[in-house]
C-alpha atoms as a printed R data frame, in Angstrom:
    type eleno elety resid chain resno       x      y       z
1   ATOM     1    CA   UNK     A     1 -15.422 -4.312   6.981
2   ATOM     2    CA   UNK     A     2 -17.246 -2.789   3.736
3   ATOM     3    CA   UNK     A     3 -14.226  0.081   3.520
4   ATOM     4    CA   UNK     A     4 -10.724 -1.021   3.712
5   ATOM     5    CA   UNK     A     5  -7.881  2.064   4.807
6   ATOM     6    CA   UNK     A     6  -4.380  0.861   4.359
7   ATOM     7    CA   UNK     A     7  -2.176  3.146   6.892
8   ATOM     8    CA   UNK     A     8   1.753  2.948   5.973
9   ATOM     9    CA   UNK     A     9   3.569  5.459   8.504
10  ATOM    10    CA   UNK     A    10   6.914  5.674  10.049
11  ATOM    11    CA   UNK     A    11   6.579  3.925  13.572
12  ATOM    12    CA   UNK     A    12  10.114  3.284  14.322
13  ATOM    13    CA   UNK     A    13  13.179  4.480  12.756
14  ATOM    14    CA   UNK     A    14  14.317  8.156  12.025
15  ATOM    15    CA   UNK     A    15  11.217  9.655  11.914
16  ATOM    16    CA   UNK     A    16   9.120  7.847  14.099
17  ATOM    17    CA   UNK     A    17   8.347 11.006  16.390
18  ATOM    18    CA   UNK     A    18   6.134 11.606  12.977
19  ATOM    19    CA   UNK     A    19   4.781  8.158  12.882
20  ATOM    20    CA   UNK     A    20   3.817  7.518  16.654
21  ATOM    21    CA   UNK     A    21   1.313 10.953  16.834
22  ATOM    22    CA   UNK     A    22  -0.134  9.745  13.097
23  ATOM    23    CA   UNK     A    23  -1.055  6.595  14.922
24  ATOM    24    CA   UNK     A    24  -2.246  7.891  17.556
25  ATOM    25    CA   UNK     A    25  -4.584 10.330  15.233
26  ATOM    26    CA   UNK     A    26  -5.384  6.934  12.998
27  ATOM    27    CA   UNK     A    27  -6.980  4.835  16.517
28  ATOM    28    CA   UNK     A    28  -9.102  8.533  17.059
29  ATOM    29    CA   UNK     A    29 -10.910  7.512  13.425
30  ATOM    30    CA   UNK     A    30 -14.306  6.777  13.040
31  ATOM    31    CA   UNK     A    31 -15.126  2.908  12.870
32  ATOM    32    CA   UNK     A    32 -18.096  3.848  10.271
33  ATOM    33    CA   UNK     A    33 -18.918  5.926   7.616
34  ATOM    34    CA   UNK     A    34 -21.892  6.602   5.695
35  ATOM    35    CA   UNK     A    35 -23.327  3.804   7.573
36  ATOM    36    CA   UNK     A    36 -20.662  1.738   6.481
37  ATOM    37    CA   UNK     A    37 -17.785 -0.119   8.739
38  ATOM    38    CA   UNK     A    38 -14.183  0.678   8.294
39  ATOM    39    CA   UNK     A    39 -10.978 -1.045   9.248
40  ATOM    40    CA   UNK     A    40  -8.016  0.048   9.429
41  ATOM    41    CA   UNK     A    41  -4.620 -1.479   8.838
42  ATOM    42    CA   UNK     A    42  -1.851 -0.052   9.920
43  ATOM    43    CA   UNK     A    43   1.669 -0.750   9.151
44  ATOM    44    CA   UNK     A    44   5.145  0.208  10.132
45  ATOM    45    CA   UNK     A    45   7.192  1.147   7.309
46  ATOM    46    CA   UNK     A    46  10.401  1.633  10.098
47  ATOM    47    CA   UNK     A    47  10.919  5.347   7.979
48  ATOM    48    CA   UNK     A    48  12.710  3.242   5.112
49  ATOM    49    CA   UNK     A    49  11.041  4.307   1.321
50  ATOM    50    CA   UNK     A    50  11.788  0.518   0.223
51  ATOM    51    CA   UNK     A    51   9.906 -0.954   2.636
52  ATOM    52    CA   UNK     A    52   6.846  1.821   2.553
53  ATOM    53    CA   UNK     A    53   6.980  0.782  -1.297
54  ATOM    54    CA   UNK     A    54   6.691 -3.088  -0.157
55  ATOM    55    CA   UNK     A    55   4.095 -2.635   2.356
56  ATOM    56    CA   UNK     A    56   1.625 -0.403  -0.600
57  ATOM    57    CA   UNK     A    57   2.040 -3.266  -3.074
58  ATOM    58    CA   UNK     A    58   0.211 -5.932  -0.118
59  ATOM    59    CA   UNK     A    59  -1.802 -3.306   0.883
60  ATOM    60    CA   UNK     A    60  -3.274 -3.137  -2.753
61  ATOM    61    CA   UNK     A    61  -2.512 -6.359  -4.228
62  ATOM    62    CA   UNK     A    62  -3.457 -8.223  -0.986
63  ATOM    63    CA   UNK     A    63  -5.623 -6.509   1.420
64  ATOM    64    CA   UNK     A    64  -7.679 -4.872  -1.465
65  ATOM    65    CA   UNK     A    65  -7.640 -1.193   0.457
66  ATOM    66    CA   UNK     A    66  -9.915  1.261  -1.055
67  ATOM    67    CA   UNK     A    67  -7.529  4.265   0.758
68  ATOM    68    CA   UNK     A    68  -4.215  4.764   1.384
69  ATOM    69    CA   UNK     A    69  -3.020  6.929   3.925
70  ATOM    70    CA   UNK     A    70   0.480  8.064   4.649
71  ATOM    71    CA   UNK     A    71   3.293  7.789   4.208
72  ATOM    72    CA   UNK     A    72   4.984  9.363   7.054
73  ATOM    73    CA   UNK     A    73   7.977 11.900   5.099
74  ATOM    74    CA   UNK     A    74   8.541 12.838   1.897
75  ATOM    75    CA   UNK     A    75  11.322 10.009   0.155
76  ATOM    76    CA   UNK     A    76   8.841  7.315   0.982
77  ATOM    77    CA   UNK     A    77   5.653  8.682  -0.357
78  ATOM    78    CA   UNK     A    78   7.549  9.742  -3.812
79  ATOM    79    CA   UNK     A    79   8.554  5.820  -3.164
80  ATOM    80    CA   UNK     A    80   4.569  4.770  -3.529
81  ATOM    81    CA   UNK     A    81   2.674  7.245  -5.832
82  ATOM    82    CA   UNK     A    82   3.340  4.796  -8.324
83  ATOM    83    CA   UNK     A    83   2.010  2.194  -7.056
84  ATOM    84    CA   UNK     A    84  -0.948  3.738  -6.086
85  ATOM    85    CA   UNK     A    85  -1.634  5.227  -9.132
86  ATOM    86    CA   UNK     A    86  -0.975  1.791 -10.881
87  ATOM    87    CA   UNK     A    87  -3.893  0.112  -8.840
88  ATOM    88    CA   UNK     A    88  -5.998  3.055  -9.017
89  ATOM    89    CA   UNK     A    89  -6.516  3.391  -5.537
90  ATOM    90    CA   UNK     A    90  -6.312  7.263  -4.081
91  ATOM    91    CA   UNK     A    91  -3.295  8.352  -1.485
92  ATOM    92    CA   UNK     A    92  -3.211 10.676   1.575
93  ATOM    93    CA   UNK     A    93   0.046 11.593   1.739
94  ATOM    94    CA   UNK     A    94   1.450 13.225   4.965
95  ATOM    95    CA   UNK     A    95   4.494 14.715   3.548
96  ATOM    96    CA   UNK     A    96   5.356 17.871   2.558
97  ATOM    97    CA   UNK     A    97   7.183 18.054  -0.851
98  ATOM    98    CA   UNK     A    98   5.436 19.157  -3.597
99  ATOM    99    CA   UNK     A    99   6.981 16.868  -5.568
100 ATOM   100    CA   UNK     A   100   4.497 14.331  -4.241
101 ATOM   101    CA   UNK     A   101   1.495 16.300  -5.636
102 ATOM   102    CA   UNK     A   102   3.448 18.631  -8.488
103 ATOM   103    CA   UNK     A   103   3.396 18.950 -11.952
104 ATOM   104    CA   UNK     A   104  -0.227 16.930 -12.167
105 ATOM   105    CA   UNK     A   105  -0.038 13.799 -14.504
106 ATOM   106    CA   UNK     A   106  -1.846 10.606 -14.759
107 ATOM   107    CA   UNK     A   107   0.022  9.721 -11.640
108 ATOM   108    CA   UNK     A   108  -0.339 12.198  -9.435
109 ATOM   109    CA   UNK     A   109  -4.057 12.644 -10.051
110 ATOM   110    CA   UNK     A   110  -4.613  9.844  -7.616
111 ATOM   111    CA   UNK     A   111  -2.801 11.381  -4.872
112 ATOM   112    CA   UNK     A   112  -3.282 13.687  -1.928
113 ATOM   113    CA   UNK     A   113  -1.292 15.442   0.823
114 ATOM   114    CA   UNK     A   114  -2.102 16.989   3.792
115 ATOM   115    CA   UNK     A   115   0.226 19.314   4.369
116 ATOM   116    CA   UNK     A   116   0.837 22.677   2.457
117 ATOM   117    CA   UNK     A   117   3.374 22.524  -0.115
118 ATOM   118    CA   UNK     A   118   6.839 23.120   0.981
119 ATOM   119    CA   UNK     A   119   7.517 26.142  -1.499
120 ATOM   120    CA   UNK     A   120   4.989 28.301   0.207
121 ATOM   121    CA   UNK     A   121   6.647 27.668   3.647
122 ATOM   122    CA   UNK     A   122  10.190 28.214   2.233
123 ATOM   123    CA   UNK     A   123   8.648 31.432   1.029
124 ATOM   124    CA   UNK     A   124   7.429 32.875   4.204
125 ATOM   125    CA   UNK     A   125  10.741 31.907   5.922
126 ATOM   126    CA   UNK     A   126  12.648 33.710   3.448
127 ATOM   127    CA   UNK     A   127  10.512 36.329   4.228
128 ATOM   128    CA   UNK     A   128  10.981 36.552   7.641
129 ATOM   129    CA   UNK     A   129  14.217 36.401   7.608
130 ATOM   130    CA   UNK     A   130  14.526 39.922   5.237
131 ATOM   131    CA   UNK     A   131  11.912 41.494   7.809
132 ATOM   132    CA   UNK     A   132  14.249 40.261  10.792
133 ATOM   133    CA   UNK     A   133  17.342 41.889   9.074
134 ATOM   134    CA   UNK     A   134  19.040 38.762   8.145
135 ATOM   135    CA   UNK     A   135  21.602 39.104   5.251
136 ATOM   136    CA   UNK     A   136  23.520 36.203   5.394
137 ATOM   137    CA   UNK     A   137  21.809 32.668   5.476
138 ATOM   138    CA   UNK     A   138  23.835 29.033   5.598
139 ATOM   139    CA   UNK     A   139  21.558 25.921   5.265
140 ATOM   140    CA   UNK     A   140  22.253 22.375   6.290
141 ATOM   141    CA   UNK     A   141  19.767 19.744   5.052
142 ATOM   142    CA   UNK     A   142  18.511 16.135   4.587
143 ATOM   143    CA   UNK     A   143  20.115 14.709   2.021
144 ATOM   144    CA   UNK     A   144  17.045 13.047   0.071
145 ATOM   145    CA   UNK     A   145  13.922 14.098  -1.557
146 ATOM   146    CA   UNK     A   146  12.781 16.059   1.174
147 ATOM   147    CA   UNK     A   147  15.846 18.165   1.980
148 ATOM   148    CA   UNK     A   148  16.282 18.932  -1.911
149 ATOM   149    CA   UNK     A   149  12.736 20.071  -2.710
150 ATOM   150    CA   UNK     A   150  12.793 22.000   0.564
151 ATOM   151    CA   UNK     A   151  16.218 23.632  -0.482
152 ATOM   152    CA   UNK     A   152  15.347 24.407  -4.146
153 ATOM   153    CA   UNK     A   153  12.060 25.833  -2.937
154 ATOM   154    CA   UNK     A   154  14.140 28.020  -0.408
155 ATOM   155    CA   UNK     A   155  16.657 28.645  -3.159
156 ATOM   156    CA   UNK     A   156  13.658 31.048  -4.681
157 ATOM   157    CA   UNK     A   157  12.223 32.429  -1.690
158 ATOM   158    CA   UNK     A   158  15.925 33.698  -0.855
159 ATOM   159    CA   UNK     A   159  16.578 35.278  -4.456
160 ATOM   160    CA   UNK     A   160  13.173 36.836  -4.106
161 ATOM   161    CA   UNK     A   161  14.030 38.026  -0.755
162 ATOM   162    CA   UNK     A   162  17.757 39.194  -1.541
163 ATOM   163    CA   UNK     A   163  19.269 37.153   0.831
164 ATOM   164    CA   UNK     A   164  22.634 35.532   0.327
165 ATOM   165    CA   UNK     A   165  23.005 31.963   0.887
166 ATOM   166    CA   UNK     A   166  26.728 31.203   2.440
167 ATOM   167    CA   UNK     A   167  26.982 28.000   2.905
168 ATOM   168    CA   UNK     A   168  24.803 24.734   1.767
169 ATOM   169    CA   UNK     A   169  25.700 21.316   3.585
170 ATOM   170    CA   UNK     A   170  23.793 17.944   3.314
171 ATOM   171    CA   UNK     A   171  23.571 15.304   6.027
172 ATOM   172    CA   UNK     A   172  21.840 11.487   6.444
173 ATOM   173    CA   UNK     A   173  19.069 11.518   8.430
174 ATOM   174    CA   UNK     A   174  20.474  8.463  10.343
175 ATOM   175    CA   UNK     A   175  24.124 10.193  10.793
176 ATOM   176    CA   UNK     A   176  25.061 10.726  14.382
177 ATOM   177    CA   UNK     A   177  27.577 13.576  13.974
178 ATOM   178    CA   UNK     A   178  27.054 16.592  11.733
179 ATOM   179    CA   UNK     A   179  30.321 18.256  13.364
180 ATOM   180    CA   UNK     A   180  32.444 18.832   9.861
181 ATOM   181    CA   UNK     A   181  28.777 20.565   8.530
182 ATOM   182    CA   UNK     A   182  28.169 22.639  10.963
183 ATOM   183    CA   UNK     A   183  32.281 23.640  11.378
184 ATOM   184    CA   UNK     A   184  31.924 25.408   7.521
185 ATOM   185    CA   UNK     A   185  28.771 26.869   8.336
186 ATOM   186    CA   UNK     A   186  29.955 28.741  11.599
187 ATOM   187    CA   UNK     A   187  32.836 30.270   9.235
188 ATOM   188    CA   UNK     A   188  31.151 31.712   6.767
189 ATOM   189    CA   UNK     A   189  29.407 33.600   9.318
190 ATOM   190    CA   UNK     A   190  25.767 33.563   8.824
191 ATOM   191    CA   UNK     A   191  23.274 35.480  10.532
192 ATOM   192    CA   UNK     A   192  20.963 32.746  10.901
193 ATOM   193    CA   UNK     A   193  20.975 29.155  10.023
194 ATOM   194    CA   UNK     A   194  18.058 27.056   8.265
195 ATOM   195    CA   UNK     A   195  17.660 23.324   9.173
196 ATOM   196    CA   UNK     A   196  16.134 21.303   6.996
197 ATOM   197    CA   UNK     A   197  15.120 18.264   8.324
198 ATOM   198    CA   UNK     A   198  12.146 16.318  10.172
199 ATOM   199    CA   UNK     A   199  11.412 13.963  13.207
200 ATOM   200    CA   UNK     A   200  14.032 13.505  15.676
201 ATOM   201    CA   UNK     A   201  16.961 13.684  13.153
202 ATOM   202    CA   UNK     A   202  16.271 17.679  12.908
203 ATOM   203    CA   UNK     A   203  17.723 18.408  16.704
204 ATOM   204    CA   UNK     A   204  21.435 17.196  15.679
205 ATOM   205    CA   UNK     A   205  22.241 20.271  13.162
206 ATOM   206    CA   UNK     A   206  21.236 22.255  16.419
207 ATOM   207    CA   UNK     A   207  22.577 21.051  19.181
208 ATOM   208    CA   UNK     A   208  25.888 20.846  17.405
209 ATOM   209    CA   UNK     A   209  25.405 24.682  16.402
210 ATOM   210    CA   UNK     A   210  25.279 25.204  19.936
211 ATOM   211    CA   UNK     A   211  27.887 23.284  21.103
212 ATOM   212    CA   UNK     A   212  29.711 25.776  18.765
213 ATOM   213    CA   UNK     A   213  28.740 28.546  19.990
214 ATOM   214    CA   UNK     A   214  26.675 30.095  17.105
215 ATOM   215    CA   UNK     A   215  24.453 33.129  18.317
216 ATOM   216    CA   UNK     A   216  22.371 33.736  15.221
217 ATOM   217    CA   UNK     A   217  18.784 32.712  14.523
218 ATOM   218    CA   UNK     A   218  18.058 28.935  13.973
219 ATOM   219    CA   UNK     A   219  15.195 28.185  11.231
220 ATOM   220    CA   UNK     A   220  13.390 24.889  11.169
221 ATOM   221    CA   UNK     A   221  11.482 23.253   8.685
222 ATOM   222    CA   UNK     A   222   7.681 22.586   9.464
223 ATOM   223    CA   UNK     A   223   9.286 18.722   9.537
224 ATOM   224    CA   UNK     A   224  10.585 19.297  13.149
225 ATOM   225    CA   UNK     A   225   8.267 22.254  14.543
């Protein structure tokens, strides 16, 4: 092939509902461009930021790619902007924090995303949720790169929008019970409830909320809808 596309995305593990759609999208890619052919290889990076970092270095080092594409969430692609920037060889990023993109340095100049910035999402949720009459707002999240930038970003959309935040918890995105989490939340009585998570991992906070009982509005994160 005269262009190379290295594709590192989350096929198994927590977020693999993200991964299996992106390579889906990846097979739909033209096989020439410019009059040029174009291969793609795609790898699994099982949603684990130390191997996503492992699999960029062949991808570069190795297989020579002249485009990187993915990763598939947030912790890993902060995991590879280094390396990409290192090798000089641009990134596609399919994650949301800004983070991956924000404050522009010699780094981040060689890297991409393609979806909108997390802080003007967490703005327009905070938003809705003054317009909806919510006053009281608990919010459970991923504790990693994604959940913080999501939360600090929300954190500013909330003081802007005058709505008290009543309870912050933090959960694994491979933890199987967020019961204790979601117990404090439902006493400090919110009036709605923001999830911040992605993939698969982002029902849990939910269904537990229900299991509870809880009758106020459930946010999600563009991660999960």
């Amino acid at each position: 092939a005269q262009i190379k596309i290295g594709v590192v995305i989350s096929m198994t593990g927590a977020a693999a509902t993200l991964g299996l759609p992106q390579k889906n999208a990846v097979e739909l890619m033209p096989k020439s461009i410019g009059g040029k052919s174009v291969e793609y290889i795609v790898l699994d990076d099982a949603s684990d930021p130390t191997n996503a970092r492992k699999l960029v270095e062949r991808l570069v080092t190795e297989d020579k790619v002249d485009l990187l594409m993915g990763p598939s969430i947030s912790p890993s692609s902060l995991a590879v902007i280094e390396v990409a920037a290192r090798s000089k060889t641009p990134l596609i990023s399919f994650a949301a924090a800004r983070a991956i993109i924000q404050p522009m340095d010699d780094t981040r100049r060689w890297i991409y995303k393609t979806v909108i910035n997390d802080d003007i999402f967490a703005r327009v949720t905070a938003e809705h949720m003054k317009k909806s009459g919510i006053k009281r707002v608990a919010v459970i999240g991923f504790n990693d790169a994604y959940g913080e930038s999501w939360s600090t970003a929300f954190n500013e959309g909330a003081k802007a929008a005058k709505l008290e935040i009543v309870a912050a918890e933090k959960f694994n995105r491979n933890d199987t019970s967020v019961t204790a989490q979601i117990l404090k939340i439902v006493s400090a009585k919110p009036d709605a409830v923001l999830i911040i998570a992605s993939g698969t991992p982002g029902v849990l906070p939910q269904a537990t909320l229900n299991e509870r009982g809880f009758k106020g509005k459930i946010y999600q994160t563009t991660g999960v809808t």
